[in-house]
N, C-alpha and C positions, 0 to 999 in steps of 0.2 A: 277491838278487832273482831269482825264479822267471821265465823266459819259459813261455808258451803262446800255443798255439795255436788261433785259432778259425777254422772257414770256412764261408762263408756264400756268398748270390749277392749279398747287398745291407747296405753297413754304413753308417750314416750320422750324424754326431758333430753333437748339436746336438738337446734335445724341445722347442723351441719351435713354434711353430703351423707355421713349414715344416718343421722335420723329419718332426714327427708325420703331417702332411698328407700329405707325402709318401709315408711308409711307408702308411697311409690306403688307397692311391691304387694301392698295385701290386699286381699280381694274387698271391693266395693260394696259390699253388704256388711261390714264393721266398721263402727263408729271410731274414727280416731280422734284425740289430742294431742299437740304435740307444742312443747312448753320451751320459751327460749329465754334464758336467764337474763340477758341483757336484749338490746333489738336485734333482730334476725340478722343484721349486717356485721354483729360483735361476734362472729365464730370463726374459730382458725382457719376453718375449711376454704374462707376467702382470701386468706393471705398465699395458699401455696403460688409459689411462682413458676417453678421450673415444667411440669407437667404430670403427666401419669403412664405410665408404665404398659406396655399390653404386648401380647407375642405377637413379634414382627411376622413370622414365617413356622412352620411345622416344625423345622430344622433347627430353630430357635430355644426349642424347651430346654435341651439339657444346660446351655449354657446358661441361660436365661435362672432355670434353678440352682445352678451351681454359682453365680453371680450373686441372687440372696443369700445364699448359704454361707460362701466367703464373709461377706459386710457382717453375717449374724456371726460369725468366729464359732458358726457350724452347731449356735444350739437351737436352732430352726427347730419349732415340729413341723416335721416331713410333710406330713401330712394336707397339713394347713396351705403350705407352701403350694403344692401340687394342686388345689381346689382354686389360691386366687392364682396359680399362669392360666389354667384350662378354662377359667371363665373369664378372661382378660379380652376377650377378643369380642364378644357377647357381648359385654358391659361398654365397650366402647361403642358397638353397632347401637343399642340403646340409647347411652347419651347423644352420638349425632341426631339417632330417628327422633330426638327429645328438643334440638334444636340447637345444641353446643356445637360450636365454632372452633374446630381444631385447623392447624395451620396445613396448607396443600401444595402440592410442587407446581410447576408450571404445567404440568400433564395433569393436575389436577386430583391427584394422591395425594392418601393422608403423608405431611411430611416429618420425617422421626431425625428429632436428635438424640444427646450421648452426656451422661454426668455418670461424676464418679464411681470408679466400682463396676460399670457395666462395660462388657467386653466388647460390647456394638452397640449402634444409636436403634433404641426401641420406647422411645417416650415421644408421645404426641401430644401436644398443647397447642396451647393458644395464646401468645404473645409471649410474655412473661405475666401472665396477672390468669394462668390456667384453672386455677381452685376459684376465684372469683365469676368467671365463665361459667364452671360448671352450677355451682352452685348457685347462682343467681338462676338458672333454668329451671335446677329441680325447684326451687323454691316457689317458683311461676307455676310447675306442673301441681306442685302440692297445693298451693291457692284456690286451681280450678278443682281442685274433689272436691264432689258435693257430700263427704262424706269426713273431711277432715276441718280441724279448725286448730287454728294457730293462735296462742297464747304468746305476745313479748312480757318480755321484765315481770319473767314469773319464775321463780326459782324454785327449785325441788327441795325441799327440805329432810325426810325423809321416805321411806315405804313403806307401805301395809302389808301383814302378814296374816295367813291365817290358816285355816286347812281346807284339805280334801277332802275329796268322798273316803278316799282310805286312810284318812287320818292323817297323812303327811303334810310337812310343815310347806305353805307356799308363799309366794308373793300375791297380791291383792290389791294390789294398786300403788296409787302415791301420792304424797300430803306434799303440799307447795304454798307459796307465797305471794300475791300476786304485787302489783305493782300499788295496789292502795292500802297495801300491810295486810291485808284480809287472808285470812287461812285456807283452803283451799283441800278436799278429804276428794282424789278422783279415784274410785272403784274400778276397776278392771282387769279382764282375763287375763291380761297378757302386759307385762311394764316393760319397757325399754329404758335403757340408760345409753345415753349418746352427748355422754357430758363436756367430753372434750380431755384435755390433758390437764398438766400441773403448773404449767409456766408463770400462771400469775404468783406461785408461792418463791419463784426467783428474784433478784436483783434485777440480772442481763438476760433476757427472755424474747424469742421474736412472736411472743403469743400474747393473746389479750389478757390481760391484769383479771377479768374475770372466770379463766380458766385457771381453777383453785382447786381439783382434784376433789370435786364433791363427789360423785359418782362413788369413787374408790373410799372414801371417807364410810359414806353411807353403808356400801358393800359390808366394809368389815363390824360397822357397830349392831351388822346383824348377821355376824358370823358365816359370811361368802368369804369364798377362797380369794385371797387375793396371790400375785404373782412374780414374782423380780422387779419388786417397790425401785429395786437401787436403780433399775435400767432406764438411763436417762441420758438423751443423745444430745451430744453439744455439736450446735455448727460453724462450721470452721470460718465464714464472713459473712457478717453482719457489717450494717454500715457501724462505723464507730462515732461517736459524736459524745461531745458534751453534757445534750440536751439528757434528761429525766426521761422516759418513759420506755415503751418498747423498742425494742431494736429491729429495726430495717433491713432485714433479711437479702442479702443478693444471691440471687440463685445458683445453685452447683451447676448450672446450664452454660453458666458464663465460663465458667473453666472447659466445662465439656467443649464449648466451642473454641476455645482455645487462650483466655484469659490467666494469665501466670501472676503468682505470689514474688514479692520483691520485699526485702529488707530495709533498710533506709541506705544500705550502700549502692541500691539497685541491682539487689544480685538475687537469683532463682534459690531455692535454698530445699526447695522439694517436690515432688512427685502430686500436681496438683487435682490427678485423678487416684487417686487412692481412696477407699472408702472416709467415711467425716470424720472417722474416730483416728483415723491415722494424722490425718490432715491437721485434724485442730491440735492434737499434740505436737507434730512440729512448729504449728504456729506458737504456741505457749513456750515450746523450748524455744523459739525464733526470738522471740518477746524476751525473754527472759537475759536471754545472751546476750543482746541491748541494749536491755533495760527500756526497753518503748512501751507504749500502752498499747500500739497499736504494729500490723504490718501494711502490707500495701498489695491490692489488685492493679492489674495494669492489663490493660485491652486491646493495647497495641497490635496484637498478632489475631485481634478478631478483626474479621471480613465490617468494611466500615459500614456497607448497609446491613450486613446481620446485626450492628449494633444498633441500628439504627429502626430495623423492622422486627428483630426481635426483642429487642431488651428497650424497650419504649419507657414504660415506666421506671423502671429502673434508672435510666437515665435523667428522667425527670427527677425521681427525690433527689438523684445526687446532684442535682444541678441546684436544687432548694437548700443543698449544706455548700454548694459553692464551689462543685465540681464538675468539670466536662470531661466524659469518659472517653471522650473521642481523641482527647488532648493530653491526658493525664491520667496519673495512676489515684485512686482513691483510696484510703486508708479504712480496714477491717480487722475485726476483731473476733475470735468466737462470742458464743452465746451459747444460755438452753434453747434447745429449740424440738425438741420431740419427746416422748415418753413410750417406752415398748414395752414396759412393765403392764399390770392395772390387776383390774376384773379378769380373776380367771376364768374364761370359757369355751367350751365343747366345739366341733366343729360345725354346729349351729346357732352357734352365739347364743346359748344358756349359761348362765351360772350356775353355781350350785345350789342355787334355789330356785327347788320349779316355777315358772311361769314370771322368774326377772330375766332377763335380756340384756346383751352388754353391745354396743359394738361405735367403732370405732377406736379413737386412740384413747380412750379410757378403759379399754379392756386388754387382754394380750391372749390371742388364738393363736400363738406361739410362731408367726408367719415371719416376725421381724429378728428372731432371737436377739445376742446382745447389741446389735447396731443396726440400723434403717437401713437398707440397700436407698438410693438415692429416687423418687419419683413413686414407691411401692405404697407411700400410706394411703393417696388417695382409692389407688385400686384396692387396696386389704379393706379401707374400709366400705366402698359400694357391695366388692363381693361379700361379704359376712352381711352385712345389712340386708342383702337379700337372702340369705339363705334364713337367717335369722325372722325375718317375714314369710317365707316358707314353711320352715317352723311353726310359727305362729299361729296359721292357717291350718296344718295338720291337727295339731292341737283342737283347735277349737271344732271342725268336722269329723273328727277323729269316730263318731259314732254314725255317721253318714257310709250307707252301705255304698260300696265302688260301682255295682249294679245301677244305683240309683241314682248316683251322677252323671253315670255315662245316659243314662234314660234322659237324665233332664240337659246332660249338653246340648245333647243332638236335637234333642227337638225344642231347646232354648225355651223350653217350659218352664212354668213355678212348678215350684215341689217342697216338698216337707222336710228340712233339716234335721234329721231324729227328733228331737223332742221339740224342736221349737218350732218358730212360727215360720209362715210360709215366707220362702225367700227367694229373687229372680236369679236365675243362673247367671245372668249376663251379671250384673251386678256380684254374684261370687267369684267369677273370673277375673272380672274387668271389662273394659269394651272393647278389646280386643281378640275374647275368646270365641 
């Protein structure tokens, strides 16, 4: 096994919607790497189905944060909470300007449905296959920087530590594996972790078998805060099946539109908007008082072409286990299916070690408390990914006088980075500064 070496100012293990986002997000005069444990197409961020989340209206905020707050059983930090509603509207203006495809009314507005737990329809997506949309874009946009490079089937192993100029202990990069077993030593200012969740370490999991909680793993065997390990969200239907592998996720979208739980005597038996932590426990006591392995979704009371124009895919797998949703009710089961635990960190997505980076659902910025409000991960995670890039960016110009950037905005000059070498404005901004 060959070691090399690579250096860079910014590495970060994880192409899901925050990693990407984040490399996105930092100015074009730093070299990125960005490391994806299996091929780019293996990360959760593709499988969400239902949508993502963003303030319908002004009028919107307080329920909208009292909606998370609920689903968290209110140990939300506040704080966090309030950074991703107030940048939820931004982030989506972005993704369209980026090229994502969210669904439009006939007037040709964004069009918002309604899952679980939210007290009015404020999630916009794209079909049912939303997380696949988005992330298939950012992934295009990060291809085009000429300033990043994408690593597949290259696993993060551990991180480097070392110190400051004031002696403090920091991060320094991170050691990976690549796909021909060769070691891998990447130097840099600044480490992200955007490793994904725990799902693969389940049985029944609607997440890829290689998200195994490395990130968090890492964290701790180098004395990072880690944060409510236990908080681990079950969802209430999955497809059920036979078959071995990951479970088939149907979206809380399909209830929100009006899709009811049935028993095997065909009877309602609960409240099929209630947050998933509610949900899946009556399905478990449903199960239970049966004796079934499984309950039953039935779509009956969904609009036949919303089944038809929004739940496409869906439709499709279950028609692969030999079901027509348009006909029949299909049988579901909980699963894992999210982590709100992880890497504890700041509301700049830092750990407790300077200069490592956490974000995503391998981290917990305390936005989710103890249960997912329903369509919030993908917005928790683009917001913290960029702020977390902001960060980053501070950090590394942090000795660049304010005087002397504004000189070089405006007049889109090179100029002198404090001690380094000469750098284009345009290029520290982006090219859109």
């Amino acid at each position: 096994m060959a070691t090399k070496t690579i250096d860079c100012d910014v590495v970060i293990a994880g192409c899901g919607v925050a990693g990407l986002y984040c490399a996105l997000n930092l100015p074009r005069a730093l070299n990125v790497v960005l490391l994806s444990k299996e091929d780019v197409a293996s990360c959760d961020s593709m499988l969400a189905q239902g949508g993502i989340c963003v303030l319908h209206d002004p009028d919107d905020y307080e329920s909208f944060f009292e909606d998370t707050l609920r689903a968290g059983h209110y140990e939300n930090r506040l704080e966090s909470v309030d950074m991703m509603i107030r940048a939820s509207r931004p982030i989506i203006d972005d993704l369209i300007k980026r090229g994502v495809r969210f669904a439009r009314t006939a007037a040709g507005e964004l069009d918002y449905t309604r899952e679980g737990a939210h007290s009015r329809p404020r999630i916009v997506y794209h079909e049912d296959i939303t997380g696949e949309e988005i992330t298939t874009h950012l992934l295009a946009c990060v291809r085009e920087l000429p300033n990043a490079r994408v690593m597949e089937n290259t696993c993060m192993t551990d991180v480097i530590e070392g110190f400051d100029g004031a002696g403090r202990r920091v991060c320094r990069g991170m050691v990976a594996e690549d796909a021909a077993g060769d070691r891998l030593v990447i130097n840099a200012d600044a480490t992200v972790m955007a490793t994904g969740g725990v799902g693969g370490l389940y049985k029944h999991s609607t997440n890829f078998p290689c998200l195994t909680g490395d990130g968090c793993r890492i964290a701790a065997e180098h004395g990072v805060l880690l944060e409510h390990m236990d908080y681990v969200q079950i969802h209430p239907t999955t497809l059920w099946t036979n078959k071995p592998g990951r479970s088939f996720l149907i979206s809380e979208s399909a209830r929100g539109e009006g899709a009811i739980l049935l028993n095997d005597a065909g009877e309602r038996f609960c409240d099929e908007l209630q947050p998933r932590d509610v949900v899946s426990a009556n399905i478990l006591a449903e199960m239970r008082r049966q004796g079934s392995e499984h309950v039953w979704l039935s779509f009956e009371r969904v609009d036949r072409t919303e089944v038809v124009n929004h739940f496409t895919h869906i439709r499709e797998q279950c028609a692969e286990e030999g079901y027509d949703i348009l006909s029949q009710p299909i049988p579901v089961v909980p699963a894992q299916h999210y982590f709100m635990g992880g890497i504890h960190v700041n509301s700049d997505s830092e750990t407790t070690l300077p200069h490592l980076f956490a974000a995503g659902e391998t981290c917990c910025n305390g936005v989710h408390g103890r249960n997912r409000l329903a369509s919030n991960s993908l917005l928790e995670s683009l917001v913290f990914a960029r702020r977390a890039a902001d960060k980053i960016m501070r950090d590394r110009f942090a000795d660049d006088s304010a005087a002397q950037l504004a000189v070089a905005a405006s007049a889109r000059s090179r100029f002198i980075a404090g001690s380094r070498d000469v750098t284009d404005v345009s290029l520290l901004c982006g090219a859109d500064c």
